[in-house]
N, C-alpha and C positions, 0 to 999 in steps of 0.2 A: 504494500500500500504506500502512495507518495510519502512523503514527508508533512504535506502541509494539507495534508485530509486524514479526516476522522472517521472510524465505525460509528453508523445510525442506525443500529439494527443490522440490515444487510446490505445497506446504502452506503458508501463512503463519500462522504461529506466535506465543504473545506471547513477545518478547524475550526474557525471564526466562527460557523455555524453552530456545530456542534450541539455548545453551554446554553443557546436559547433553546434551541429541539429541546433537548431533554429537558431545561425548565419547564417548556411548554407541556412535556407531556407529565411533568408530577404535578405541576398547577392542577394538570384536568383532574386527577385519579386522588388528590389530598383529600377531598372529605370520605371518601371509600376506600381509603389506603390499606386499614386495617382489616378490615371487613374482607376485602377481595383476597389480603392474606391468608387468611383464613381458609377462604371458599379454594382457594389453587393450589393450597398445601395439606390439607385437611386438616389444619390446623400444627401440623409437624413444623410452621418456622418456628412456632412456640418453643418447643424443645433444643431446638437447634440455636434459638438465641439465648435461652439458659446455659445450654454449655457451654457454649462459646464465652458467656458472663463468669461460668462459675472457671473456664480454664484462665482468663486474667484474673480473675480470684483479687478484686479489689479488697485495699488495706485501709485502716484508719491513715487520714491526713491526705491519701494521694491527692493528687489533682490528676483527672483523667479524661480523658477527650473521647467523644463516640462523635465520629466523623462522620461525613454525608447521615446525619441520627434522624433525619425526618421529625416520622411524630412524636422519637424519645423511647422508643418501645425498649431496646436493648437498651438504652440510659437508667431507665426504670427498675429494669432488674437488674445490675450493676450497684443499682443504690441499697438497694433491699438487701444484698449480698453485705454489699458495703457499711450497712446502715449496723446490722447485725455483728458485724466482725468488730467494729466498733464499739458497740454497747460492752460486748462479752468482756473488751479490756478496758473501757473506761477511756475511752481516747475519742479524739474527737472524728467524725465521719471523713468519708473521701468526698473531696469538691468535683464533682460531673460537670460537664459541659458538652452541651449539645451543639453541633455546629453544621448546619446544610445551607444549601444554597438558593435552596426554594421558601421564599419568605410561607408561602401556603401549606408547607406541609411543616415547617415551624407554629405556624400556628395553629394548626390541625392537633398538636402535641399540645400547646399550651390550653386549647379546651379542654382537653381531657382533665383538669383541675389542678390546683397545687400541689408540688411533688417535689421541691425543694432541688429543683435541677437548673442550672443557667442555661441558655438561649440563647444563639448567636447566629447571623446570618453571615455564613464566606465559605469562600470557595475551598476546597479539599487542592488545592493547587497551589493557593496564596493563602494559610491560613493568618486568622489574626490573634498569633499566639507569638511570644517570644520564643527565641532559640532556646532548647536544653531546660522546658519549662516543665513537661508533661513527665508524670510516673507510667502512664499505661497510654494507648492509644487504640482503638477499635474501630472497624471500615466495615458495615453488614451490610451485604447487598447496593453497596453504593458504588464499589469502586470501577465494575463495569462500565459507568455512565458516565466517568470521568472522560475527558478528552484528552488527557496525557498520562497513562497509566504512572510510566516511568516518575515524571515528576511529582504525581501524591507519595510514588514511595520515599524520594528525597523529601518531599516537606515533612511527611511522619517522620523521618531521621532526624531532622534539623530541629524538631520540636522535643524530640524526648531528650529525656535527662540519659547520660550515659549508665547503660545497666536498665532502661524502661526497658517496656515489652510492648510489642506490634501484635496485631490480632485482624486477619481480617479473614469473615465468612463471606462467600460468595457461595453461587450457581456457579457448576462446577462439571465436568464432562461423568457420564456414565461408566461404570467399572463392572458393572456387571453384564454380561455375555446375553445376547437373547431377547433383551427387554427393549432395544433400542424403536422396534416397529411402534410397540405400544405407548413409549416417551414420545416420539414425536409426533402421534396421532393427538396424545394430549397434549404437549404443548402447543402446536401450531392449530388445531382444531378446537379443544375442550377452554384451551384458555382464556382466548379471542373470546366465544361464545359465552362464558362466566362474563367477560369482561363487557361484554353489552346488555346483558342480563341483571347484572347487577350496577352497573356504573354507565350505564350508554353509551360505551366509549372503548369498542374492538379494537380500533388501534393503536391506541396508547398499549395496548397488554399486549397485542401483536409485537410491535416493537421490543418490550423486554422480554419475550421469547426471544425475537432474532437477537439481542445486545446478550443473552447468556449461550449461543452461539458464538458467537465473536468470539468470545472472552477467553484465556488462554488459559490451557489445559494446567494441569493440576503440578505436573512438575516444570511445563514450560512458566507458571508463573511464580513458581518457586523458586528456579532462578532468578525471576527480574529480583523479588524481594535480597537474594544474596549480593545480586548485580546492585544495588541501590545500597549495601555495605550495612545490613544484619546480619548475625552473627547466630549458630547456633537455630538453624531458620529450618522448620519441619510444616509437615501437615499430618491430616485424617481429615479422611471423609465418613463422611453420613450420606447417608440412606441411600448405598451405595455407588456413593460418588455426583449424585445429584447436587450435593452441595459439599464443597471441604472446608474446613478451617485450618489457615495459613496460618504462621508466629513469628517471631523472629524478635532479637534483643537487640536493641543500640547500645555500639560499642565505641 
């Protein structure tokens, strides 16, 4: 792919472009963000953002960043983890921060009521964090959508404290043999249709089928993250490779 064009799904795009596409398409999908999670996963992102929560295993005092966080969902259990580990020692909680780029689906999070978590609108590319500031940093389901993979992983580098930990779940290539006919009759068919069924809106959900396409296999992206200079940098997948979780430690 050129240089100065982006994956849209299955369209390549120029760069420039890119950040308003996908704004444009979580604007549509923010008030039914949760909802259609539910309906397309059968509820299994649930599980799969706990773990991912409970493998950074937030401490009393961090400061920890949940990147592209939308409505806060992974933030939320983060806290709860957080909130907990805290009590047990008398110390005081971990500071969260939510940070997306779509002011709609920031605010989609902040209905949901108080939750004692910050709210920040920037980009996963430019964040507005100091260097060497963050204990933990986490990416769910957002980093696909970025326009410059490579550079989220340098700014998550450039934000953690040396010895933080990286964390990022995505959609992720299938590992199991056999099932590939029936994945992509559901995604590319059952998805879309959940997606106008519930949200009127088939191709916005289209599109993040094709953008977890794109998205680069489970040890090609395991490299970028070592390439972008983590240390100590593994995965696992879940539910058989439909989605993994990436880590890695700034060193």
């Amino acid at each position: 792919m050129p240089s100065d064009t982006a994956s849209f799904g299955f369209q390549d795009v120029p760069k420039a472009e890119k950040a308003e596409r996908v704004r444009g398409v979580f604007s549509s999908v923010a008030a039914k963000y949760d909802l259609m999670n539910d309906a397309m996963s059968g509820g299994m992102h649930r599980l799969w953002k706990y773990a991912a929560a409970a493998k950074l295993n937030p401490q009393p005092g961090e400061l920890i960043l949940d990147v592209a966080g939308g409505t806060g969902d992974v933030a939320r259990r983060l806290k709860k983890l957080g909130d907990a580990a805290a009590k047990r020692r008398s110390l005081e909680p971990p500071e969260i921060h939510v940070i997306d780029i779509n002011a709609e689906m920031l605010e989609a999070g902040r209905k949901r009521g108080e939750d004692g978590l910050y709210w920040h609108e920037g980009d996963a590319e430019k964040l507005p964090v100091d260097g060497h500031a963050a204990d933990a940093y986490i990416i769910s389901f957002g980093i696909r959508n970025c326009t410059d993979i490579p550079a989220v992983l340098r700014e998550a580098k450039r934000v953690l404290k040396p010895g933080g930990r990286f964390f990022c779940l995505e959609f992720s290539r299938l590992a199991i043999g056999g099932l590939a006919p029936v994945y992509d009759f559901y995604s590319f068919k059952a998805i879309p249709a959940l997606g106008k069924l519930l949200a009127n809106d088939p191709d916005s959900y289209r599109y993040l089928v094709e953008s977890i396409r794109r998205f680069p296999d489970q040890e090609r992206f395991l490299a970028m993250i070592q390439e972008a200079g983590f240390a100590r940098a593994a995965y696992r997948n879940m539910a058989g490779g439909v989605v993994a979780l990436h880590w890695g430690w700034s060193v």
